[in-house]
C-alpha positions as CSV (number, residue, x, y, z in Angstrom):
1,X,78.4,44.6,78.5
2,X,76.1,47.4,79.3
3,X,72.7,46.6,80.9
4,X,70.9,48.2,78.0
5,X,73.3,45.8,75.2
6,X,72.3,42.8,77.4
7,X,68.5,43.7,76.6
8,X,69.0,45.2,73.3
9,X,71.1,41.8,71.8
10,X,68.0,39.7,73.9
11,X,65.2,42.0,71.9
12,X,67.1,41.4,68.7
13,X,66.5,37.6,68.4
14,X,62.7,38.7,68.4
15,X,61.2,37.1,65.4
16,X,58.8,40.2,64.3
17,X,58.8,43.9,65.1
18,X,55.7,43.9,67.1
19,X,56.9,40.7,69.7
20,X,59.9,42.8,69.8
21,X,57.9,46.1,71.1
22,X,55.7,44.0,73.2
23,X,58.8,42.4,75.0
24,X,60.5,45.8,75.3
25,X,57.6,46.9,77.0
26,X,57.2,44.1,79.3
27,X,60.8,43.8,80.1
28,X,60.8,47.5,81.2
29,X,57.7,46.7,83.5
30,X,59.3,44.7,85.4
31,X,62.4,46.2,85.6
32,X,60.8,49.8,86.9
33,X,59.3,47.3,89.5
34,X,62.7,46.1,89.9
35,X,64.4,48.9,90.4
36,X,67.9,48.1,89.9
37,X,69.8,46.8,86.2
38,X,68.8,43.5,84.8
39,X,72.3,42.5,85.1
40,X,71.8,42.7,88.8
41,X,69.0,40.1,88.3
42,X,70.7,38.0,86.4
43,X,73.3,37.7,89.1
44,X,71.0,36.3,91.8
45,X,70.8,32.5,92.5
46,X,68.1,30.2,91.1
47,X,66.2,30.5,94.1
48,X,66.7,33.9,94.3
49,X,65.5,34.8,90.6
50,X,62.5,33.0,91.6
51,X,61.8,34.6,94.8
52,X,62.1,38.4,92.9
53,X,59.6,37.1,90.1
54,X,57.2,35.7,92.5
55,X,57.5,38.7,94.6
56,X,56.0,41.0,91.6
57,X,53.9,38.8,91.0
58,X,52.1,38.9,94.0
59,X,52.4,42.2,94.5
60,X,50.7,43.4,91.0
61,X,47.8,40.9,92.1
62,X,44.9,43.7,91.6
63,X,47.0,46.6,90.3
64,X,47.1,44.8,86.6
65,X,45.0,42.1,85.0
66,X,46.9,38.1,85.6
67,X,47.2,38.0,81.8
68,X,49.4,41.1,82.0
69,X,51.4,39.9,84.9
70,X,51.6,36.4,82.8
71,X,52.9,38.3,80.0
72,X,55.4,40.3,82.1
73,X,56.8,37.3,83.8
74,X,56.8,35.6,80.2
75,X,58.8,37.8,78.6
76,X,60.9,38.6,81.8
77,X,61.6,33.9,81.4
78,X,62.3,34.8,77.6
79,X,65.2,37.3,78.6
80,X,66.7,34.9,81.4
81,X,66.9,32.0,79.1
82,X,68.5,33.5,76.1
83,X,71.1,34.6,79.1
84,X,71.4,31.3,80.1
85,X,69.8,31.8,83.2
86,X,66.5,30.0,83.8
87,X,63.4,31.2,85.6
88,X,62.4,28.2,87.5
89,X,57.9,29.2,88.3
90,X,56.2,26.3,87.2
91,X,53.7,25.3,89.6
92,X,53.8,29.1,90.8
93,X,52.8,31.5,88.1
94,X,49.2,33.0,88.0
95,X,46.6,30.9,85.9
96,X,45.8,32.4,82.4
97,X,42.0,34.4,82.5
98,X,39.7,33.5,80.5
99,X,38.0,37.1,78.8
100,X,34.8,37.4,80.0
101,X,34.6,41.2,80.4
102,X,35.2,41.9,76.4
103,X,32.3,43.1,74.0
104,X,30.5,40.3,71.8
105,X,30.7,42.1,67.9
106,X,27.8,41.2,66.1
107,X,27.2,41.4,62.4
108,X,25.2,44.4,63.3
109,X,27.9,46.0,65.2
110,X,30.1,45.4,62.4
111,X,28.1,47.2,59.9
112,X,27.5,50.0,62.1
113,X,30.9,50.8,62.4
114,X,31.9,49.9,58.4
115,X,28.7,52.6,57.9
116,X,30.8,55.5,59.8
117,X,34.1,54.5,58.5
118,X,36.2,56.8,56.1
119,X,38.1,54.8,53.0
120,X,41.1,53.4,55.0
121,X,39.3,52.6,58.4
122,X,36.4,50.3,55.9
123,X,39.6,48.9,54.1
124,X,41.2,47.8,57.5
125,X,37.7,46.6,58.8
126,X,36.7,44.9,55.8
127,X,40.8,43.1,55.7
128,X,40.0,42.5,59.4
129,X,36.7,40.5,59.5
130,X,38.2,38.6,55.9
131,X,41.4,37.5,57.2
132,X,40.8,36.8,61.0
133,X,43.9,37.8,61.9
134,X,46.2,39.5,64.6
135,X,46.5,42.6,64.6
136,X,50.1,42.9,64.1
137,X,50.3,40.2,61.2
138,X,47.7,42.4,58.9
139,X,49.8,46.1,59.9
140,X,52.7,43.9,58.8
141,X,50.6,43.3,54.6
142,X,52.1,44.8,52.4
143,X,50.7,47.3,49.8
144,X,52.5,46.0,46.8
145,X,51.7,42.6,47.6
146,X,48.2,43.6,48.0
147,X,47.8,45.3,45.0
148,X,49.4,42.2,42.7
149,X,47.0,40.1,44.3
150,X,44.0,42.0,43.6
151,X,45.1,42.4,40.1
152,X,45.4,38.8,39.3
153,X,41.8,38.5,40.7
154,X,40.3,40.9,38.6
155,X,42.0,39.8,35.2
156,X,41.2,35.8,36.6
157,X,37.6,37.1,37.5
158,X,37.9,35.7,40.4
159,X,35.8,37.4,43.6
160,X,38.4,35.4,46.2
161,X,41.5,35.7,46.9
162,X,43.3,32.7,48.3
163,X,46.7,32.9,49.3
164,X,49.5,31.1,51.5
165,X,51.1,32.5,54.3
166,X,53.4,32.1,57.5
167,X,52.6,33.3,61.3
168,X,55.5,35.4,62.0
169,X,55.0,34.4,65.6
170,X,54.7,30.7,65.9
171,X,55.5,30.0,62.2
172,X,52.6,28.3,61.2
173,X,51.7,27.9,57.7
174,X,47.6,29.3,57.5
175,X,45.5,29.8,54.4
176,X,44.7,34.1,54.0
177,X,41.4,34.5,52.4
178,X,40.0,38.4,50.7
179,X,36.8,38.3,50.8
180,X,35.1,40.6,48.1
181,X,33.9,43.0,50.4
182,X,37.8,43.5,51.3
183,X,38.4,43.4,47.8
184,X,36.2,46.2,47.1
185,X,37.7,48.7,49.5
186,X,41.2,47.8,49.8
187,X,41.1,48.4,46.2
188,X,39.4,51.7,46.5
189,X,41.8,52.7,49.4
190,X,45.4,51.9,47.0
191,X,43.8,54.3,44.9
192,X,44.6,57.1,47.5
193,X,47.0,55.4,49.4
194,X,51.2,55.9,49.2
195,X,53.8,54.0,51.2
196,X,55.2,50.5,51.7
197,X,52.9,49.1,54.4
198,X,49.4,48.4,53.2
199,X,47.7,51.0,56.0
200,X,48.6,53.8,57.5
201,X,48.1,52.7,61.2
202,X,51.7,50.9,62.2
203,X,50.6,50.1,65.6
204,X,48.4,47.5,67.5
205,X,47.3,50.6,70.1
206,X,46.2,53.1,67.2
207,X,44.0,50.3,65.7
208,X,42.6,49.9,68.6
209,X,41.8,53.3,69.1
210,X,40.4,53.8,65.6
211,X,37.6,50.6,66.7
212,X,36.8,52.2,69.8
213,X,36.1,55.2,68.7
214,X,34.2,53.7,65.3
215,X,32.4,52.0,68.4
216,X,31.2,55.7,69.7
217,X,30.4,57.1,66.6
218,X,27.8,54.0,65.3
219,X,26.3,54.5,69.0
220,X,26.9,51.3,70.0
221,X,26.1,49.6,73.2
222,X,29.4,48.0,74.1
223,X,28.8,45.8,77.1
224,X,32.3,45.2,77.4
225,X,36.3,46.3,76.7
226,X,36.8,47.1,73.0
227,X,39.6,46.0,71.1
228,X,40.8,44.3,67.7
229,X,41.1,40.7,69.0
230,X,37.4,41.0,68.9
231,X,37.2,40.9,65.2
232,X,39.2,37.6,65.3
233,X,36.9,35.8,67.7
234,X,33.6,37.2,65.2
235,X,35.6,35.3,62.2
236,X,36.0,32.5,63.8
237,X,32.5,31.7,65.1
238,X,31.3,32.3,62.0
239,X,33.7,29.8,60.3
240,X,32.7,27.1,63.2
241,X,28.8,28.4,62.6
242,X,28.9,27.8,59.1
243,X,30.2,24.1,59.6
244,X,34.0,24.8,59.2
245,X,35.5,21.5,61.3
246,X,38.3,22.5,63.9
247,X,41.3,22.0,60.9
248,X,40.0,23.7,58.6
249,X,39.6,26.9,61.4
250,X,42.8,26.3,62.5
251,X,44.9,26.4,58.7
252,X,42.8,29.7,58.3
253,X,43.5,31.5,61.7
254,X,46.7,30.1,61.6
255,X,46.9,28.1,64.6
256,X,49.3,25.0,65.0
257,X,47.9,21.7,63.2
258,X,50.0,18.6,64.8
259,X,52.4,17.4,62.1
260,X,50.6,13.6,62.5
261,X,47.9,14.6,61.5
262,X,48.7,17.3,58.4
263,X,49.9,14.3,56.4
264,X,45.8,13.2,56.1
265,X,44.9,16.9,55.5
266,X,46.7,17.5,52.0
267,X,43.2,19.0,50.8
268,X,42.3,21.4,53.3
269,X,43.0,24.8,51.1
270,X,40.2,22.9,48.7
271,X,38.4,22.2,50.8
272,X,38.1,25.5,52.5
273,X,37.9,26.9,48.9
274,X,34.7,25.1,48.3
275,X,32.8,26.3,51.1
276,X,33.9,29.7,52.0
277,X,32.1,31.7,49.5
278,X,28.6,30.2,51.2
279,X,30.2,30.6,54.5
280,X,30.7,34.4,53.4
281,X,27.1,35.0,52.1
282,X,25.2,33.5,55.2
283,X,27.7,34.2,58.3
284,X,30.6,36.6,57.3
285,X,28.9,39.4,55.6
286,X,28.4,42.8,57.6
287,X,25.1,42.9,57.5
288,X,22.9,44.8,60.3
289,X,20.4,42.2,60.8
290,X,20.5,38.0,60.5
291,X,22.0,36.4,58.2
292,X,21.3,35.1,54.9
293,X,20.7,31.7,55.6
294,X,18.9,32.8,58.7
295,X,16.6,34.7,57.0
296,X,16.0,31.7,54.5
297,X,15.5,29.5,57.3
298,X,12.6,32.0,58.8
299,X,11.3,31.8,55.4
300,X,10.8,28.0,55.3
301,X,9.6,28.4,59.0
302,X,7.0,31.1,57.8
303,X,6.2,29.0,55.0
304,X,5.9,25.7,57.1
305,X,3.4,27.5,59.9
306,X,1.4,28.9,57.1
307,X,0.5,25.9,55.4
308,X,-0.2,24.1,58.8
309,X,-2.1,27.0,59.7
310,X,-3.8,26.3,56.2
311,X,-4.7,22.8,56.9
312,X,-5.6,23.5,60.4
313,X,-8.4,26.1,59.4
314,X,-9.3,23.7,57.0
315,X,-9.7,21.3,59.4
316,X,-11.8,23.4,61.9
317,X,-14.0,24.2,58.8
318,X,-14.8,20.6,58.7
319,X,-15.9,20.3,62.2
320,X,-17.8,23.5,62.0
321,X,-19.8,21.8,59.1
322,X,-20.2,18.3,61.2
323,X,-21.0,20.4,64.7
324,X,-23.5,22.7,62.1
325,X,-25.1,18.9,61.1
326,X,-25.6,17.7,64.3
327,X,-27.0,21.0,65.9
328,X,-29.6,20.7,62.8
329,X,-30.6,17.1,64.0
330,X,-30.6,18.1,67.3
331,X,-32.8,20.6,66.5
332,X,-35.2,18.3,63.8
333,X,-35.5,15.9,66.9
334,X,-36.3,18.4,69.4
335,X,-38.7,19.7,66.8
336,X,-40.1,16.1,65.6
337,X,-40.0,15.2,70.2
338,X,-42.1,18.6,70.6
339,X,-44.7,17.5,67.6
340,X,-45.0,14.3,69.7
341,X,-45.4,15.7,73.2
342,X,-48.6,18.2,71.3
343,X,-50.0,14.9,69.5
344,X,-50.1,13.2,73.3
345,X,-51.4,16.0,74.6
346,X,-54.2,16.2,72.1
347,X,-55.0,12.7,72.3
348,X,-54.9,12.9,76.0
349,X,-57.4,15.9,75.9
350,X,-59.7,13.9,73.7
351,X,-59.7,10.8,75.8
352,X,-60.5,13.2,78.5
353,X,-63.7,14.0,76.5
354,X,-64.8,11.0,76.0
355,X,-64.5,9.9,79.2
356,X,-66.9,12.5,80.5
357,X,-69.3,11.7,77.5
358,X,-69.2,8.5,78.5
359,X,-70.1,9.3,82.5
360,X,-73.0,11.4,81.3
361,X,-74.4,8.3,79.4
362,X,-73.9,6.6,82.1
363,X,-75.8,9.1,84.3
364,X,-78.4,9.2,81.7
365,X,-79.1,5.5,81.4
366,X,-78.9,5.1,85.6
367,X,-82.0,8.3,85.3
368,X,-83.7,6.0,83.0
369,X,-83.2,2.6,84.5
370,X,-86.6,2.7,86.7
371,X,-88.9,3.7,83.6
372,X,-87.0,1.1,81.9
373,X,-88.1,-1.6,84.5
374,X,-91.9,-0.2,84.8
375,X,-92.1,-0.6,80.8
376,X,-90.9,-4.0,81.3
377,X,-93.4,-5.2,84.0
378,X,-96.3,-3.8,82.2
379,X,-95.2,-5.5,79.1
380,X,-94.6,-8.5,80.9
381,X,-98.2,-8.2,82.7
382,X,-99.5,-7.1,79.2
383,X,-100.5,-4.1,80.0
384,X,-99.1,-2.7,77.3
């Protein structure tokens, strides 16, 4: 068996068309690297295998990112194993990165780029920020699907779509929700639209392409990489922001649930039914500035502050009139403490006067005192 059968019959087992391009392209990363045929690889010993893997490994260290060298030797363990020739690297292989150099998308961004967007490219968006899902699950819809779906709604009068669906790549059953902004423009983009596949874009890398460059064109500030894994993340915050618990995020993204515990979740699609619509007005619309329910909240806030503002003015009015009060009997008593002090004075002037009237008697009766006696002694001699 050639080298390129031993791959091809290995890439064939691949569950969906995009794992299978993303393995073909991993598998012939390493294998440039490499430089000789995989069937020479898979002729090494155990501890040689090992040694070759860990040797790339360390030598992509700063030419790509870990999770690319992960992926690589991921891919590179698939191939051995369905050769029957495990790669032996646990306790050796690079530790997964967290992203921490991607943008943040904010509702704003989002309706930035949905503004600059031509029919298709607001069809994918608007399928993108409704669903939550991976890229290569919503290239993989399907337009007749789609369209029966949309139909039913219409005649049902129904503005969500709910539907049931498997991951292709872990097999996960997850709840797919069309929002009716998706509605809306998916509908007006079948109108135009011909072909099987529900977009025109069949790849992960022109998706991504078409977001960057709807990035550029709505003048955003990206303070990070770009990409449609983004979109994802902005659904599921705003499922966990508008009170979604971690089940209910998981049936909808379409991440594994353990099996113990589905059998006491038989009503998650209900529940999930009854509060998505609120969850869609207040946190998943694509809307340039806050949120519904954000906005409501300021408004209670606004509301709140103005009437104890209100009372507080009220209040201060109250004191003004009391402070107003006691200045004025302040005043009366300074007034009434003046009248006083003039009324003393006065009095103390007129004692004043009589006190000298009463020394001038006094010097008047001491002038008169010895013709006072000489009257008496004549009268007394009877002189008189």
């Amino acid at each position: 068996m050639s080298k390129n059968d031993v791959v091809k019959e290995w890439l064939d087992e691949c569950r969906t068309e995009s794992t299978r391009e993303l393995y073909e392209y991993q598998i012939r990363v390493f294998q440039e690297w490499y430089g000789k045929p995989l069937s020479t690889f898979l002729n090494l010993s155990p501890k040689d295998m090992r040694h070759e893997a860990l040797k790339f490994q360390s030598e992509q260290v700063g030419k790509m990112k870990p999770n690319t060298i992960i992926s690589v030797l991921t891919a590179l363990g698939s191939f051995c194993a369905y050769n029957d020739k495990p790669l032996m690297l646990r306790g050796k292989r690079l530790r997964t990165q967290i992203d921490l150099d991607s943008h943040v998308f904010t509702n704003g961004d989002l309706a930035k780029m949905f503004e600059v967007a031509d029919t298709e490219e607001k069809a994918i968006v608007a399928t993108f920020t409704s669903l939550g899902w991976e890229v290569s699950s919503i290239l993989e819809l399907k337009r007749d699907f789609m369209e029966k779906q949309i139909l039913r709604a219409k005649e049902e009068g129904k503005q969500f779509i709910y539907f049931l669906d498997q991951r292709p790549k872990t097999g996960v059953l997850r709840l797919g929700v069309i929002n009716p902004l998706a509605i809306e423009w998916l509908s007006k983009m079948l109108e135009q639209a011909r072909g099987p596949g529900l977009f025109s874009y069949t790849t992960k890398e022109g998706v991504n392409k078409m977001i960057q460059r709807l990035v550029r064109e709505a003048h955003l500030i990206a303070t990070g990489r770009i990409h449609t894994h983004l979109m994802r993340k902005w659904v599921m915050s705003g499922l966990s922001r508008a009170g979604f618990n971690d089940f209910q995020i998981k049936y909808m993204m379409g991440k594994a649930i353990p099996l113990s515990d589905m059998t006491y979740l038989q009503t998650l699609q209900q529940e999930i039914e009854g509060k998505y619509p609120a969850a869609y007005e207040n946190y998943l619309t694509l809307k340039p500035m806050v949120s519904v329910k954000a906005v409501t909240e300021l408004g209670k806030q606004v509301v709140q502050q103005s009437q104890e503002l209100t009372l507080k003015t009220a209040e201060i009015e109250t004191m003004k009139e009391t402070l107003d009060k006691a200045m004025l009997k302040i005043a009366e008593a300074e007034t009434s403490r003046k009248d006083q002090e003039g009324q003393l004075a006065r009095d103390a002037l007129r004692i004043a006067e009589l006190e000298t009237s009463i020394k001038d008697v006094e010097k008047v009766l001491q002038g008169a005192r010895p013709l006072i006696e000489q009257l008496m002694k004549a009268n007394k001699e009877g002189k008189l």
